[in-house]
N, C-alpha and C positions, 0 to 999 in steps of 0.2 A: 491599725487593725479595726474593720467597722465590729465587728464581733468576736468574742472570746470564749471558748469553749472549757470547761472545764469539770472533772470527774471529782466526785468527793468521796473518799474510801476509809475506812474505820475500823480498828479494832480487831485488826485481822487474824489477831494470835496467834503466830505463825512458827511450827517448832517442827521440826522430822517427829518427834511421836503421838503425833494424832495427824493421820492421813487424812481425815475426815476434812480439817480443816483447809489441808491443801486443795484438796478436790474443790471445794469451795470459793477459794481464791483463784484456782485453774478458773473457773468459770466467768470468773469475773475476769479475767486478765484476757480470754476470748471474746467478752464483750468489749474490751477496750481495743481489743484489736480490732474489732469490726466496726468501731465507730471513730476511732482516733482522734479523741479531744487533744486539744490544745495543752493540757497541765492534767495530771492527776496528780491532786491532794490526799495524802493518806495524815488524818487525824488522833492517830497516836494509840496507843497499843498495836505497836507492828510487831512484837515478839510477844511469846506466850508469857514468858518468866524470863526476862534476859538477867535482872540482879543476879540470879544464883542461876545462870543455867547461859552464859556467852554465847555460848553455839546458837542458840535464836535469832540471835541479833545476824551472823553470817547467811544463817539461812535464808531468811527474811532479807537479808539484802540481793542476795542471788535471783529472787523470785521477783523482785521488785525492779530490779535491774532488768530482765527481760520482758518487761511490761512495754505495748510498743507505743509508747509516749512519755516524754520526760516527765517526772515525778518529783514531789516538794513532799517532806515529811516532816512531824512534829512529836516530839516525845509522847508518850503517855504513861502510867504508874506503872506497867506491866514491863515499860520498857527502864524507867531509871530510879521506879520508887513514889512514895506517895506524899501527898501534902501535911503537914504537921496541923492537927484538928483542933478547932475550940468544943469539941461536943464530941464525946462518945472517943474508943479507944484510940492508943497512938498505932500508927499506924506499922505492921510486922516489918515494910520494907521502906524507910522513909527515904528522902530522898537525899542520895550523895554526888559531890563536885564526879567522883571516880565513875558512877554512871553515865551523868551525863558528857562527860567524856568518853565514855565506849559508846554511846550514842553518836554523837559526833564524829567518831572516828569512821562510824560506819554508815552514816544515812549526812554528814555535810550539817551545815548549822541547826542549830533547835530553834532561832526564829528568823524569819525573812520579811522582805518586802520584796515586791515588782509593782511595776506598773503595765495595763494593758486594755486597750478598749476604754477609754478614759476614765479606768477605775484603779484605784491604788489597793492593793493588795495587801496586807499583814499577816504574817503567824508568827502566835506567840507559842513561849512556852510556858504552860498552864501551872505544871504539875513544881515548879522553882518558888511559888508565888506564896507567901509566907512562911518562909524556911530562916530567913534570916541570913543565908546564903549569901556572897558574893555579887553571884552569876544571879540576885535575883533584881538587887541593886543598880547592874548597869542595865539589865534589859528594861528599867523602866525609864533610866534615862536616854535608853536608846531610842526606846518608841514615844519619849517625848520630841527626839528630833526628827522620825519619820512623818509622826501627825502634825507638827510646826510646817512642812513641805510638802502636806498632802494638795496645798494652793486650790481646795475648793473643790477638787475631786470627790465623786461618793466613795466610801472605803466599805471593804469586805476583809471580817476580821474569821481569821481561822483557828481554832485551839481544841485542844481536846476534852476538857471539862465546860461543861456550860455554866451560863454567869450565875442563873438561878433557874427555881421551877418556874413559879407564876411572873414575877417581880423582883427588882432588887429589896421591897421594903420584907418578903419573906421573913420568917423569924424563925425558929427555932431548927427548922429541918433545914434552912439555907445556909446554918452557921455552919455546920458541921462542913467538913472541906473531903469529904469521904468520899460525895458524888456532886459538891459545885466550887467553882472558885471560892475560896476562901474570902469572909464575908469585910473582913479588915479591905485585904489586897481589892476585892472585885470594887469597894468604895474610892480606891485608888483610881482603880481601872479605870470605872465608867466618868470619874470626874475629867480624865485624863480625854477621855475621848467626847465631852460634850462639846470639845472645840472644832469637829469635823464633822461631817457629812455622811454620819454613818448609817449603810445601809441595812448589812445584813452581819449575824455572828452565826460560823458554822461549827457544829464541836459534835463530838462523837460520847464517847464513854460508858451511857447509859445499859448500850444495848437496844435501843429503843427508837423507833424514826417516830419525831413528832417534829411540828412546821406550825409558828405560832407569831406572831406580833405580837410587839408591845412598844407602845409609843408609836415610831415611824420605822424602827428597828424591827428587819426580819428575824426571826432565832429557827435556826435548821439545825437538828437533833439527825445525826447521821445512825443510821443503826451500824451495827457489827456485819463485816461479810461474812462472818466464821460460824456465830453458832447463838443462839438466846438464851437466855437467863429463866429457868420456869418462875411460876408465879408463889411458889413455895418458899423460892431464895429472895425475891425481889417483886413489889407491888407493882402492877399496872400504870403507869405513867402513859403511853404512846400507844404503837402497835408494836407487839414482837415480833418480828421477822425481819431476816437479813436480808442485804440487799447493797444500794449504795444510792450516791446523788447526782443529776447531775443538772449545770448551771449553764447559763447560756448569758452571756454580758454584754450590753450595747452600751455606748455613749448613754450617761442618766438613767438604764434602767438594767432591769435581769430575768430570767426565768429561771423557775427552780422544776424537775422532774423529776419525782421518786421513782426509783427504778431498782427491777429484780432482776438479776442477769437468768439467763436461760439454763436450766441446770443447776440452779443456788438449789440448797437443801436447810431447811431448818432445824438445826441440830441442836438439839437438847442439853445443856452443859448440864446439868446429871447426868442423864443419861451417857456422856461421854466420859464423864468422869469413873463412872461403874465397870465401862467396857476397856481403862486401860488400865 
């Protein structure tokens, strides 16, 4: 395959009681119909509140299922709970084997590889990574034998928390595991991955699209299709506005285009919050 197409989607909090959001993803799921990439990647908060509220997770697979291109998804806190923090509180829903099992059951594994357009592929799951968990245990030996087989490929790593803001060496706002990989695990991580050729990391969470380098590594900050965070609840990092990504892959290289589907609506998460 000389090229590889592929959609990158975020955070689409997806529940029957906010219409607003579906309408949202309606439009985005019209732009995938009209351009039919190869993969759409949805980078993790696919459900509003799936820990206490299952029916998200159904719905959100129904809407995702009719999307007119195969789709790869990746947990996110909304969808199985959140990461256990060195800074600031523990976290209301943290994260259980029992979620991410109703994750699985209904969106297919929490981390993959392919290969395609001589680029090797990964998604992890972000939000397992410092729990002390199991399931956090084998995915790391898992993806030491996918990077051991990357055989010199550039790799494109997908997840829903990003590694840091600036850098890994960050301190005090990077500890905290609230809004990045937890700072123990991400030292894991990145050791883990100086043996490959890595290109780009794609991760959503923020709310926020920002497109940054560091080192030789791209970092793409997926925004939300669904709705923005005001500036009241959450400081300025990126730009607020939804929207989605998308990626174009050749043999050694890639293109990245930020992209707003026709009809996306920027919706206020106060303000939605007030109206339901």
């Amino acid at each position: 395959m000389p090229e590889f197409r592929l959609t990158q989607i975020s955070d689409t909090h997806l529940t029957r009681r906010h219409q607003e959001l579906t309408d949202n993803f309606h439009r985005v799921s019209e732009y995938i119909d009209a351009t039919r990439p190869d993969l759409v990647v949805n980078t993790g908060d696919v459900a509003w509140d799936a820990p206490t509220n299952p029916n998200d997770f159904e719905f959100a697979r129904e809407l995702h299922a009719a999307l007119a291109a195969p789709c790869r998804t990746l947990p996110g806190n909304h969808d199985i709970g959140d990461n256990p923090t060195e800074l600031g509180p523990v976290p209301s829903q943290p994260v259980t084997e029992q979620g991410m099992q109703a994750f699985r059951a209904c969106f297919g594994e929490d981390r993959w590889r392919f290969e395609a357009a001589g680029w090797c592929f990964i998604g992890l799951n972000s939000l397992v990574m410092n729990t002390g968990l199991g399931h956090e245990a084998e995915q790391f030996d898992w993806l030491g034998q996918q990077l051991a087989s990357a055989d010199g490929r550039p790799v494109a790593l997908f997840l829903h928390k990003p590694l840091f803001l600036n850098s890994p060496d960050d301190t005090e706002l990077a500890a905290s595991a609230h809004r990045y990989i937890p700072q123990a695990s991400r030292g894991r991580l990145m050791e883990m991955l100086d043996i490959v050729d890595l290109r780009l990391i794609a991760s959503g969470h923020v709310h926020q699209r920002r497109d940054f380098t560091h080192g030789h590594v791209r970092h793409v900050w997926a925004p939300s299709t669904g709705f923005i965070i005001p500036d009241s609840k959450q400081e300025v990092i990126g730009s607020k506005e939804v929207g989605l990504v998308e990626y174009r892959f050749q043999p050694n290289a890639f293109e990245v285009r930020h992209v707003r589907a026709p009809g996306q609506v920027d919706i206020d998460l106060a303000a939605l919050l007030r109206r339901s």
